[in-house]
N, C-alpha and C positions, 0 to 999 in steps of 0.2 A: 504494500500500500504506500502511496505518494504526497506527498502535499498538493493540495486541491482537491483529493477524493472526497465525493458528497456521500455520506450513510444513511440507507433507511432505515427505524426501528422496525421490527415483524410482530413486535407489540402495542406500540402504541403511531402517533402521529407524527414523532420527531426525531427532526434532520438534520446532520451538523455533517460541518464541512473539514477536513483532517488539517491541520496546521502545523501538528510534528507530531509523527508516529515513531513510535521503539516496536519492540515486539512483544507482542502479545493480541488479545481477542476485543476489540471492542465488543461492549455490549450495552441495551438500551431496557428496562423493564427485563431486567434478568436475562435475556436473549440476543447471542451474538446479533450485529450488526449488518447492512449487507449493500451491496449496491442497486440491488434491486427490490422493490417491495414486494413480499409475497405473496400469490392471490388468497394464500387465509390467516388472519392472522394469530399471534400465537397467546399462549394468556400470560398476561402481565405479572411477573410476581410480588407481593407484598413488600418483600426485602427492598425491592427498587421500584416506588413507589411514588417519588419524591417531585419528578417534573422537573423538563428541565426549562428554563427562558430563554428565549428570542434574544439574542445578537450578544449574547454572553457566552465566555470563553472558560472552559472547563479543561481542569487539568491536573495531572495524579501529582503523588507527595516528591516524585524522585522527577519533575518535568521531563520524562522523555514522550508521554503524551500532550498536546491540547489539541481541542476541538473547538468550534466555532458555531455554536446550535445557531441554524440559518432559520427551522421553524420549530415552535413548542411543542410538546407533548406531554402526555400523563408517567410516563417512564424516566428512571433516574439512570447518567450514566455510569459504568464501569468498565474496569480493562481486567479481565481473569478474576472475577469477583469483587476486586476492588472497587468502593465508591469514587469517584469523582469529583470534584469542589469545584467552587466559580474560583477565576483569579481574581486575585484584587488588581483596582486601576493603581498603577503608578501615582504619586503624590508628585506634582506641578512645582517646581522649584519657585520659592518667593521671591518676585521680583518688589524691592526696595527703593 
């Protein structure tokens, strides 16, 4: 997988776009991730439940993933079980 690859969840509605991939499985509502939507979808698990937001950037504890959720959904993400966190925005240096 590459930077720019767009992911469907197979559980819920949401889309995010790869920004640095390491290796391992994306996954969205407990369900690897994929590039194409599949015609049924699969059940969402409780564990990953959580939703992720529109134009925010999610990304594991060691950054060798972020993702870029292009549209929302009821599904939280993770890479091999692991959850996922928003990044924080950078703080704007004061100008004086």
């Amino acid at each position: 997988m590459k930077p720019g690859t767009r992911l469907k969840s197979a559980a819920c509605d949401t889309e995010v776009m790869v920004i640095k991939c390491g290796s391992g499985t994306i996954e969205c509502g407990g369900v690897p991730m994929g590039e194409a939507k599949p015609a049924e979808a699969a059940v969402l698990s409780s564990d990953f439940s959580g939703g992720t937001l529109m134009g925010k950037r999610y990304v594991d504890a060691s950054g060798a993933f972020e993702l870029l959720c292009v549209k929302p959904g009821k599904g939280s993400l993770a890479v091999d079980g692991t959850a996922l966190v928003t990044k924080d925005a950078k703080p704007l240096p004061a100008s004086d």
